[in-house]
ROSE-4610 file (N, C-alpha, C; in Angstrom, 1 decimal, always signed):
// ROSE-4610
residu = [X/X/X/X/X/X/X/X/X/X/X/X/X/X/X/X/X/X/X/X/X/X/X/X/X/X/X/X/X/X/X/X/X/X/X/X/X/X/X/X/X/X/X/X/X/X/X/X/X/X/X/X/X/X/X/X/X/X/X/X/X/X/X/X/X/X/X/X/X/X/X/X/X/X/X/X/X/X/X/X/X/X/X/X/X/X/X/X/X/X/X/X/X/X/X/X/X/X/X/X/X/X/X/X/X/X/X/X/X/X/X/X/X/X/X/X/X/X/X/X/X/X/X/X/X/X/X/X/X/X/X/X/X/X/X/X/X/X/X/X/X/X/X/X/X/X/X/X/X/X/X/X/X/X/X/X/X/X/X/X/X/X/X/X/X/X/X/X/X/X/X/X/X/X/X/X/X/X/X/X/X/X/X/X/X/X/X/X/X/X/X/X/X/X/X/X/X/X/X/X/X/X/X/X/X/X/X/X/X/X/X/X/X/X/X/X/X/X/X/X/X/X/X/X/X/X/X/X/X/X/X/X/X/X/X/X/X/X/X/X/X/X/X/X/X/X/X/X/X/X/X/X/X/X/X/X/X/X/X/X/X/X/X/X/X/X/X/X/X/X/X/X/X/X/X/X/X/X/X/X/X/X/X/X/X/X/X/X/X/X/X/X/X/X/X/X/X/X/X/X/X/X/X/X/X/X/X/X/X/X/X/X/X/X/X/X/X/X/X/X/X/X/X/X/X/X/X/X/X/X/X/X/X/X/X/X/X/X/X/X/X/X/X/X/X/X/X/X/X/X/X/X/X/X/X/X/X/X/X/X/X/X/X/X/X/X/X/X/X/X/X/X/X/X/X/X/X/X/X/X/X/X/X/X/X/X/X/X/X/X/X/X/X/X/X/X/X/X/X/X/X/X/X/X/X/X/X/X/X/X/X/X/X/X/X/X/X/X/X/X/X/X/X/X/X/X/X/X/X/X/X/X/X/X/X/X/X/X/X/X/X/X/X/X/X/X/X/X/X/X/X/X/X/X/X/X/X/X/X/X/X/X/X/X/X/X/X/X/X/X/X/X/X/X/X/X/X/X/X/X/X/X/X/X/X/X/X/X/X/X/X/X/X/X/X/X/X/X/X/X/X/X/X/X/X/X/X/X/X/X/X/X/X/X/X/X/X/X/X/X/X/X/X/X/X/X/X/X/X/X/X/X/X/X/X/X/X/X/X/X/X/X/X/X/X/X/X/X/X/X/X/X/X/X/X/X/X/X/X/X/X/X/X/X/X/X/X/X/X/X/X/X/X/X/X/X/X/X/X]
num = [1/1/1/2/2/2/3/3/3/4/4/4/5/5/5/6/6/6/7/7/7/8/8/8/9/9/9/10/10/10/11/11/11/12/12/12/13/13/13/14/14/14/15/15/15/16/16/16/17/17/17/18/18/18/19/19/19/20/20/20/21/21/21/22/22/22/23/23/23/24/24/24/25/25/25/26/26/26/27/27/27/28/28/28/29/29/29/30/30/30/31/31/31/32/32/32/33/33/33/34/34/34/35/35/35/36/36/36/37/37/37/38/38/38/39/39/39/40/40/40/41/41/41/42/42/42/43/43/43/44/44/44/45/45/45/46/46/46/47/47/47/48/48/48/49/49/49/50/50/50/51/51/51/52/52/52/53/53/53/54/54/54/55/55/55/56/56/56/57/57/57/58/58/58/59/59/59/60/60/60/61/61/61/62/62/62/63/63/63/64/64/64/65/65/65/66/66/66/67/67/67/68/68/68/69/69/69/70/70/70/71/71/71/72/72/72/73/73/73/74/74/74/75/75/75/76/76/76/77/77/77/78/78/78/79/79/79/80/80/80/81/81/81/82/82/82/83/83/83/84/84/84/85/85/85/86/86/86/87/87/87/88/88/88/89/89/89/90/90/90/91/91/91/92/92/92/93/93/93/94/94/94/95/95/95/96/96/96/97/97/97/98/98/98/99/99/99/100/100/100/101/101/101/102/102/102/103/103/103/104/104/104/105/105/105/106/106/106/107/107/107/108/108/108/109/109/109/110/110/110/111/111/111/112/112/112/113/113/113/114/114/114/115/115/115/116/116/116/117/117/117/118/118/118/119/119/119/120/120/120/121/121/121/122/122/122/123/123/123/124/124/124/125/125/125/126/126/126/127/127/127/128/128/128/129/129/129/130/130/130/131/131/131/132/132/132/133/133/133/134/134/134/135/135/135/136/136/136/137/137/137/138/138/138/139/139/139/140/140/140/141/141/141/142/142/142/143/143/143/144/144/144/145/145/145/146/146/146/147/147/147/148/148/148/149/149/149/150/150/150/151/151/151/152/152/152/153/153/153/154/154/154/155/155/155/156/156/156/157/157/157/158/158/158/159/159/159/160/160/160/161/161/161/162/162/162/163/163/163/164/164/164/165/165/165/166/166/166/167/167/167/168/168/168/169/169/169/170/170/170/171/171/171/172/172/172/173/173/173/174/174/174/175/175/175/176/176/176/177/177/177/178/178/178/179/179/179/180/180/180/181/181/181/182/182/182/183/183/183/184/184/184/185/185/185/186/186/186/187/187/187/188/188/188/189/189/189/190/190/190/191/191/191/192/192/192/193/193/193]
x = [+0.8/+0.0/+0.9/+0.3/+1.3/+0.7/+0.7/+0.3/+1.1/+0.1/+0.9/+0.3/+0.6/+0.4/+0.8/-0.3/-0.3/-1.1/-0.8/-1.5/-2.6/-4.0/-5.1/-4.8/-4.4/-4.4/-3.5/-2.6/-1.3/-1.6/-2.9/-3.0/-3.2/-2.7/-2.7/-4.5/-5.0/-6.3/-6.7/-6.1/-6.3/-7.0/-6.2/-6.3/-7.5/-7.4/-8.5/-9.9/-9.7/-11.6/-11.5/-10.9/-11.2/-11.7/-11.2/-11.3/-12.7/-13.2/-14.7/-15.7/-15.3/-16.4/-16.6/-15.2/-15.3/-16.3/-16.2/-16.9/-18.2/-18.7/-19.6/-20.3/-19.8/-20.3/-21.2/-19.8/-20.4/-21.4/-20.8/-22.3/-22.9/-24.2/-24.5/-24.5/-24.1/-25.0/-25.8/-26.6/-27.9/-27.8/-28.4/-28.9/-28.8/-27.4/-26.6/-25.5/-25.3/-24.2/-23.0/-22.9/-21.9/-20.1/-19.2/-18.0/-17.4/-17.1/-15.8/-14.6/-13.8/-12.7/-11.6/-11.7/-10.3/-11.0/-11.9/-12.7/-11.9/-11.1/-11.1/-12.4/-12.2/-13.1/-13.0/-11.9/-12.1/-11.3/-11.3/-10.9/-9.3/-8.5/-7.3/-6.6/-7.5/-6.9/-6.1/-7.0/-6.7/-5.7/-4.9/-3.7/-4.3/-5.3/-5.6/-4.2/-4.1/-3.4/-4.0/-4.0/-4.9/-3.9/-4.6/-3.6/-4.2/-3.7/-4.5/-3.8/-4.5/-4.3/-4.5/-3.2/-3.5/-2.9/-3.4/-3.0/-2.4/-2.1/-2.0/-2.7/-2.5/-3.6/-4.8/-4.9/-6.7/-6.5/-7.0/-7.4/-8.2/-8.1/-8.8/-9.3/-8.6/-9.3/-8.5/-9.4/-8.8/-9.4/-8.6/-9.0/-8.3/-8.2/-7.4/-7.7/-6.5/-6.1/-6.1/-7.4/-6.6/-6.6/-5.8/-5.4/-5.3/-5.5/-5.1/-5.2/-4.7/-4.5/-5.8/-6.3/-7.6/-6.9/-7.9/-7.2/-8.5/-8.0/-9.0/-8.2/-9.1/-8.9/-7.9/-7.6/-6.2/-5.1/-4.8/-4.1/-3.9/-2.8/-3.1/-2.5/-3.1/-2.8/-2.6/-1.4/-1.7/-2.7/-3.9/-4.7/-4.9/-5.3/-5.7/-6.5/-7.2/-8.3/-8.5/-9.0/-9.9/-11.0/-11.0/-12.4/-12.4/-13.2/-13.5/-12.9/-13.0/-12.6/-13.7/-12.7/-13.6/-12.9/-14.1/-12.7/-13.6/-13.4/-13.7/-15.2/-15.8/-17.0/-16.5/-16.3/-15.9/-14.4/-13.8/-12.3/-12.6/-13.9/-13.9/-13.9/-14.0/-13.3/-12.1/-11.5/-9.7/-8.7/-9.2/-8.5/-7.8/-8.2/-7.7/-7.9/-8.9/-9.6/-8.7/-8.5/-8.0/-6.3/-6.0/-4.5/-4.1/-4.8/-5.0/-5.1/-5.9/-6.1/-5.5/-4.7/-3.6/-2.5/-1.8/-0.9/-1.6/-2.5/-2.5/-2.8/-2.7/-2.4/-0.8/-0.3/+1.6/+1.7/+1.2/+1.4/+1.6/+0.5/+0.0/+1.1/+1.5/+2.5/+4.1/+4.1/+5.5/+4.8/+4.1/+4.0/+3.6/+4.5/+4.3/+2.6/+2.3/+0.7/+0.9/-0.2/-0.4/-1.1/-2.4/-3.0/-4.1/-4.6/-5.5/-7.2/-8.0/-9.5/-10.3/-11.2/-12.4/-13.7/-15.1/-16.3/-16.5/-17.2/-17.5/-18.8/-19.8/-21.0/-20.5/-21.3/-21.2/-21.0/-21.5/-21.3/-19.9/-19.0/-17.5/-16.7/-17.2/-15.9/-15.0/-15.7/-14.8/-13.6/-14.0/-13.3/-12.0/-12.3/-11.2/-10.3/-11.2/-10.5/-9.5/-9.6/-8.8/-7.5/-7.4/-6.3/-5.5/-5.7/-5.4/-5.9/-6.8/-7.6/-8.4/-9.1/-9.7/-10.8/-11.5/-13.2/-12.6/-12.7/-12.6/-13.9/-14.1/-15.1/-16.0/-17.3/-17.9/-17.2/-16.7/-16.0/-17.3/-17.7/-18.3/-17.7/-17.3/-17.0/-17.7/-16.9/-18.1/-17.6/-18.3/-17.8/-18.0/-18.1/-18.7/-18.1/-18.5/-18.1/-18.6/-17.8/-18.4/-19.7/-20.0/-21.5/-22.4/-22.0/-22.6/-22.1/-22.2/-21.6/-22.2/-21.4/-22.5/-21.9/-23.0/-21.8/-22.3/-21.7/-21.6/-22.2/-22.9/-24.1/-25.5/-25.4/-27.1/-27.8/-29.3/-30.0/-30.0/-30.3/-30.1/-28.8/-27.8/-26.4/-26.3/-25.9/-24.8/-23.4/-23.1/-21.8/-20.9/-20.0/-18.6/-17.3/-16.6/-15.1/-14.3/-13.3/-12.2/-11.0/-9.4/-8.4/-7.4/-6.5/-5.1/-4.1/-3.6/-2.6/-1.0/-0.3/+0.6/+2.0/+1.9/+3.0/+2.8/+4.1/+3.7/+3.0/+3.0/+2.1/+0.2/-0.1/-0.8/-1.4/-0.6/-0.7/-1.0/-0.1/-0.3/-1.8/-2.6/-3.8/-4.7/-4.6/-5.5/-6.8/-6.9/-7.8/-8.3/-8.3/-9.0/-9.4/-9.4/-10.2/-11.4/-11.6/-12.6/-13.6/-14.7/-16.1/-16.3/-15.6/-15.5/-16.2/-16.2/-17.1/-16.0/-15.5/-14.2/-14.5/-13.8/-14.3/-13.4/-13.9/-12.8/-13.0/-14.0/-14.3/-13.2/-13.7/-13.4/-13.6/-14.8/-15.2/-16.5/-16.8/-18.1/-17.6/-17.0/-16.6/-16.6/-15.8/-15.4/-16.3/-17.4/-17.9/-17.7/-17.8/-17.2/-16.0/-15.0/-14.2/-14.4]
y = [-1.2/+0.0/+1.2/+2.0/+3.1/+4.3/+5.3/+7.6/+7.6/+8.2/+8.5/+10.3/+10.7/+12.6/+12.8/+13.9/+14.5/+15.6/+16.6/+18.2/+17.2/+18.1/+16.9/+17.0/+17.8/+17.4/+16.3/+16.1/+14.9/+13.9/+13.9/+12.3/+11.2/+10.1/+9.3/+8.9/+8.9/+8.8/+7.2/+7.0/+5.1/+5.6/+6.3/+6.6/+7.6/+8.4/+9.2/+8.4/+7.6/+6.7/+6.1/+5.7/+4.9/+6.0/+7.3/+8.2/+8.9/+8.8/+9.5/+7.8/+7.0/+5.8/+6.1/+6.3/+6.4/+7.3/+8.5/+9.7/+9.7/+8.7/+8.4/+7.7/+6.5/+5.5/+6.5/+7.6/+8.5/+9.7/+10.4/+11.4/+11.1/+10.2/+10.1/+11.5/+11.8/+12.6/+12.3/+13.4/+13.4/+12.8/+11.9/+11.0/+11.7/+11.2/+12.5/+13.2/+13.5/+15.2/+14.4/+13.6/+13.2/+13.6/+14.2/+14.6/+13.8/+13.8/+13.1/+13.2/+11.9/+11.5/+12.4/+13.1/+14.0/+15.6/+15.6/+17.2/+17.4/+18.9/+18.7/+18.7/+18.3/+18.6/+20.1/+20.3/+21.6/+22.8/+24.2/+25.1/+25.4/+25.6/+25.2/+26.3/+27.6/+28.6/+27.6/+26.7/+26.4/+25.4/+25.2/+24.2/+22.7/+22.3/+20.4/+20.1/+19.5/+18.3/+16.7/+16.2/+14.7/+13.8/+13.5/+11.9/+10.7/+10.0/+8.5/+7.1/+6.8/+5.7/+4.6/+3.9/+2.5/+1.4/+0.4/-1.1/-1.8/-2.5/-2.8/-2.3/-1.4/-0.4/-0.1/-0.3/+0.2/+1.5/+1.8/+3.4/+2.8/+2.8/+2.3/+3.8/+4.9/+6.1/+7.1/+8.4/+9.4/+10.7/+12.0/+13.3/+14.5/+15.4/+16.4/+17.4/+18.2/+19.5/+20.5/+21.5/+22.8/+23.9/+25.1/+26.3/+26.9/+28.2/+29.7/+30.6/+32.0/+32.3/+33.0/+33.5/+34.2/+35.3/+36.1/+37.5/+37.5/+37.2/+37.3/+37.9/+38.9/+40.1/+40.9/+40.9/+41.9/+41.1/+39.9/+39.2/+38.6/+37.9/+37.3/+35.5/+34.8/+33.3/+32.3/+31.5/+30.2/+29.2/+29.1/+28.0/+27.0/+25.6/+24.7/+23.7/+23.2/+22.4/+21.1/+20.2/+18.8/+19.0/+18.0/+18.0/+16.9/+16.1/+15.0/+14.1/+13.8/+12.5/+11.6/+10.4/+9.2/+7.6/+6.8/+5.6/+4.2/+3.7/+2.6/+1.9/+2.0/+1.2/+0.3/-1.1/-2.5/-2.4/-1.2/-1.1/-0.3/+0.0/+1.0/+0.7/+1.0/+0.5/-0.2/+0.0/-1.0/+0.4/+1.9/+2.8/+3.8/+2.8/+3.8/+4.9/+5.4/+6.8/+7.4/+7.2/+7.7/+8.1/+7.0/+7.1/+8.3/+8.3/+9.1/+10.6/+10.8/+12.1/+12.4/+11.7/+12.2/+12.6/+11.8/+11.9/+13.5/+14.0/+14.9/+16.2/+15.9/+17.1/+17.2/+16.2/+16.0/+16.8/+16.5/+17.3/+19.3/+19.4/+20.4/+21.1/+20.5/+21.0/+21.5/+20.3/+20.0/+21.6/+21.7/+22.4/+24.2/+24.4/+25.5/+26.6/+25.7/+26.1/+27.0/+28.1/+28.3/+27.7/+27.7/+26.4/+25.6/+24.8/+23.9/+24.3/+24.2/+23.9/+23.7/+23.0/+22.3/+22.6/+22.3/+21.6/+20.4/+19.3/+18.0/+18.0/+17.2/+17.3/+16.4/+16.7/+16.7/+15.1/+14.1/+12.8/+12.1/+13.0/+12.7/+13.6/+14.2/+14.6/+14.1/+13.3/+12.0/+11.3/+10.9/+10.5/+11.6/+12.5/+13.9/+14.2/+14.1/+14.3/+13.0/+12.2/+10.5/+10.8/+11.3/+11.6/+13.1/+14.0/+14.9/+16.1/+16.3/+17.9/+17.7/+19.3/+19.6/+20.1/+20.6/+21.1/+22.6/+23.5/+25.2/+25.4/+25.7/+26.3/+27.5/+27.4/+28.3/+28.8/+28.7/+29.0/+28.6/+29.3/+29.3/+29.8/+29.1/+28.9/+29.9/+30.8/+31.3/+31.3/+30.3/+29.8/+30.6/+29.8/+30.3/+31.9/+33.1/+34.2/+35.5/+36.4/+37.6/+38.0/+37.6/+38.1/+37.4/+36.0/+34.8/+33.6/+34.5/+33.3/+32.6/+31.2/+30.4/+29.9/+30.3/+29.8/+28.6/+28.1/+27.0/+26.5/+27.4/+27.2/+27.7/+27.6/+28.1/+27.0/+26.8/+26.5/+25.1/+23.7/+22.9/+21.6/+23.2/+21.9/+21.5/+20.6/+20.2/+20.1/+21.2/+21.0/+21.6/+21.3/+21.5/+21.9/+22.9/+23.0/+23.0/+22.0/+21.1/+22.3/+22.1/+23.1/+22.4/+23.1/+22.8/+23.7/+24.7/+25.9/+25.0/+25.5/+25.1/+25.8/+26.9/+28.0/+28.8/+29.7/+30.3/+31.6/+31.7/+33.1/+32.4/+31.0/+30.7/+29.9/+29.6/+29.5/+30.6/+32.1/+32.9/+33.4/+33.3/+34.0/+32.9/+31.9/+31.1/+31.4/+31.9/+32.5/+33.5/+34.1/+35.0/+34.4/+33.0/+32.0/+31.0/+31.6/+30.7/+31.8/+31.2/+31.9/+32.4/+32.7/+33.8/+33.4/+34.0/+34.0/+34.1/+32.9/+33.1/+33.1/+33.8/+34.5/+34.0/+32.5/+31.4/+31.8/+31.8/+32.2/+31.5/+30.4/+29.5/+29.6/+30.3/+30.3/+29.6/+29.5/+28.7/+27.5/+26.9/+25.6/+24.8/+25.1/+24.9/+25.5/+25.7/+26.1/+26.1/+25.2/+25.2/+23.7/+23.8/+22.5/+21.9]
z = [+0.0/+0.0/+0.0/-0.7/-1.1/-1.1/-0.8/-1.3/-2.1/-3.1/-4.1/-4.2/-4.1/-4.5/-6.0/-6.4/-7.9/-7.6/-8.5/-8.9/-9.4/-9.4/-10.4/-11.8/-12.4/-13.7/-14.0/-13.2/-13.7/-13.2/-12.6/-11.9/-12.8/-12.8/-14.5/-14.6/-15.8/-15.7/-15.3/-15.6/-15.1/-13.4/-12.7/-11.7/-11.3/-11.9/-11.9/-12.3/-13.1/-13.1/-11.8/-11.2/-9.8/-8.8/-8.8/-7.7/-8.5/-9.5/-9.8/-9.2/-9.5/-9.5/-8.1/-6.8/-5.3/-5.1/-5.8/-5.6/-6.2/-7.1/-7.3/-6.8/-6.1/-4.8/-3.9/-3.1/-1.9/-2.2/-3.4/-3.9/-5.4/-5.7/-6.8/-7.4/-8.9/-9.6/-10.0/-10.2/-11.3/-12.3/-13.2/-14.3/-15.3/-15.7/-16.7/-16.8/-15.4/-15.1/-15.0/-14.6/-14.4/-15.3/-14.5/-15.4/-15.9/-17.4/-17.3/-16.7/-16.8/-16.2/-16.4/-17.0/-18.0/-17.3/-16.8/-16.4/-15.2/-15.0/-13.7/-12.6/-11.6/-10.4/-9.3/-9.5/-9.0/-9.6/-8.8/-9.9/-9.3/-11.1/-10.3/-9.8/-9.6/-8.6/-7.4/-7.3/-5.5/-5.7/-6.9/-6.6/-6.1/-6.5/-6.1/-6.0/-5.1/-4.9/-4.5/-5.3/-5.2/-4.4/-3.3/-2.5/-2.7/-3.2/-2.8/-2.5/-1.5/-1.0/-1.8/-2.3/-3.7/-2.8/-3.5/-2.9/-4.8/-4.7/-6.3/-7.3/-7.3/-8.6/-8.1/-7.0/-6.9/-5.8/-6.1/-5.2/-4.3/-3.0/-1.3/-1.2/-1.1/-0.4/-0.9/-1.3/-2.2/-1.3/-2.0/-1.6/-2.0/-1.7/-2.2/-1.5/-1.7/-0.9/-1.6/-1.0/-2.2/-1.2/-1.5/-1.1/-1.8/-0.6/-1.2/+0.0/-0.2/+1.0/+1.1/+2.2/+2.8/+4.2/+4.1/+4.6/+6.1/+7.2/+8.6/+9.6/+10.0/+11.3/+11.0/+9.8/+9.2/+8.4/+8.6/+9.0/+7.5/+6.6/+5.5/+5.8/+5.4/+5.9/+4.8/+4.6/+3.4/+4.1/+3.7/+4.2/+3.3/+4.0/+3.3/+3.5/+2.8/+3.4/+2.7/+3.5/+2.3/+1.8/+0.5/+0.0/-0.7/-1.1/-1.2/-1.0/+0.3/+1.0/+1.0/+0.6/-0.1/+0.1/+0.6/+0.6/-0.2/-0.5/-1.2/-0.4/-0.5/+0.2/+1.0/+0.0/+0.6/+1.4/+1.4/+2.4/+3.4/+3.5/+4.9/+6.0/+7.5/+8.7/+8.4/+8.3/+8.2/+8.2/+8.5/+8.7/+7.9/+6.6/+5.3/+5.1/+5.6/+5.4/+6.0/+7.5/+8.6/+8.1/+7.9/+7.3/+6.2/+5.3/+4.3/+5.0/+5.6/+6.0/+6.8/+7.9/+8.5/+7.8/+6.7/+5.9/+5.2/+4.6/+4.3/+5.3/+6.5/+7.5/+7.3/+7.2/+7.1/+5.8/+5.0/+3.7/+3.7/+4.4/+4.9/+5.8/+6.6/+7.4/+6.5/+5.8/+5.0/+3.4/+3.3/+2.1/+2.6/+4.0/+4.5/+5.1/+5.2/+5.2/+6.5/+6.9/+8.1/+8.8/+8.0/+9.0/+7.8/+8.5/+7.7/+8.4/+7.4/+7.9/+7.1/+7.4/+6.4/+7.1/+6.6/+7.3/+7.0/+7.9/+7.9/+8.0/+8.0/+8.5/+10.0/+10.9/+12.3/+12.6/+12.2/+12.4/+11.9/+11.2/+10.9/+12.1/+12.6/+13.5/+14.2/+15.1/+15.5/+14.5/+13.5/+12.6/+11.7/+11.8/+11.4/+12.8/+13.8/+15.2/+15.7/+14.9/+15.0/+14.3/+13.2/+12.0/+13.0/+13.8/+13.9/+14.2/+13.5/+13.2/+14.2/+14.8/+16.1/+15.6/+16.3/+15.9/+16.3/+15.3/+15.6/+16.2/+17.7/+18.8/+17.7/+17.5/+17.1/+15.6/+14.9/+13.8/+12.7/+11.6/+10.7/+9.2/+8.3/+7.2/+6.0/+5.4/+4.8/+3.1/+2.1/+0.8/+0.0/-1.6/-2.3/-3.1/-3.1/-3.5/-2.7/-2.5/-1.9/-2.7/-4.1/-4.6/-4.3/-4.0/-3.9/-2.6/-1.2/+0.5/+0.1/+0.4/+1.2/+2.7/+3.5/+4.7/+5.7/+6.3/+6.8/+7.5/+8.5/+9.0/+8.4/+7.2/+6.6/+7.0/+7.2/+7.4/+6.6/+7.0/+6.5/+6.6/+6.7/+6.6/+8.4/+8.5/+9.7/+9.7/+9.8/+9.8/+10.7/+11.2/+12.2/+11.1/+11.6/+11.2/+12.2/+11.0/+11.8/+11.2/+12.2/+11.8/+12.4/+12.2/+12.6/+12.2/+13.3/+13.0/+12.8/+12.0/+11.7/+11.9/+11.2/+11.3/+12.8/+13.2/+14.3/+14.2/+12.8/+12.5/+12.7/+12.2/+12.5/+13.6/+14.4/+16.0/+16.6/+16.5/+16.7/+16.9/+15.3/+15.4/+15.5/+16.4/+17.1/+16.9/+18.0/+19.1/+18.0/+17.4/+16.5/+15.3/+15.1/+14.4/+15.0/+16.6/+17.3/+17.5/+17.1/+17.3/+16.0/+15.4/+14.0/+12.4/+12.1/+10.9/+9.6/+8.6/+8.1/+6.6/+6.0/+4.7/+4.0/+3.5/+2.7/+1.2/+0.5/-0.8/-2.1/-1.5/-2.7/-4.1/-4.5/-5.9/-6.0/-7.3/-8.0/-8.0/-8.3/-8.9/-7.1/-6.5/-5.0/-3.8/-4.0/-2.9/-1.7/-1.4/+0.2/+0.5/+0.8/+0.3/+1.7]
């Protein structure tokens, strides 16, 4: 069993059908939409970085990291976050998930980040909080575009954000990421990662 890391466009496509079928397992599309294998999935402002967890050619559990920096309480920050974490149906419980996404908090660290944060829906926490990452106290995510938020707690979602300060600049501004309302603005493509 092996990580293998790639920017998404370089990930070999052989590889890439395994990680849309995963992602297709966990969120059906609509009867139709579905992208091709060659499309990216996200926009490449944010630098994807795809991890995946392979055993002899098969992808067990996939995901990717994107960033970019975001500017809170004055402050400017490299942040980064997951988004589509995914693990093989028939390999789940055996930790691969877990493995995977710890390895990309490592990533995260090693690729100078200030700090890392995502939303989960609420019944993964435990499971993000296994690999590493903490639940940001009161913290709400706010995606999408300044024309167009969407933020983390609207009505409907369940969701918790998870983090991890990395740099001492982002240690530093801790505490001025708890309770707060954070103006990630990922884009259209990436709404909320």
């Amino acid at each position: 069993m092996q990580i293998l890391s790639f920017s998404e466009e370089a990930t070999p496509f052989e590889l890439r059908v395994q990680v849309r079928e995963l992602q297709e397992q966990a969120w059906p599309s609509s009867a139709g939409s579905v992208a091709p294998c060659d499309a990216p999935a996200h926009d490449p402002v944010l630098r994807p970085l795809s991890m995946l967890l392979v055993d002899d050619g098969t992808v067990l559990a996939a995901l990717d990291i994107l960033s970019k920096e975001i500017v809170h309480t004055g402050g400017r920050y490299a942040a980064g976050g997951l988004s589509t974490v995914v693990t093989r149906r028939e390999a789940r419980g055996r930790g691969h998930g877990r493995h995977l996404v710890a390895a990309a908090r490592a990533t995260m660290i090693a690729r100078n980040l200030d700090l890392g944060l995502f939303t989960c829906d609420r019944p993964l926490q435990a499971f993000y909080e296994s690999a590493g990452w903490r639940v940001l106290p009161g913290a709400v995510l706010i995606g999408g575009t300044p024309r167009d938020p969407l933020p983390s707690d609207r009505p409907g979602f369940d969701k918790v954000t998870m983090a991890d300060f990395f740099s001492p600049e982002g240690k530093q501004a801790e505490a001025s990421f708890q309770g707060s309302r954070i103006d990630l603005y990922p884009g259209e493509i990436d709404k909320l990662w």
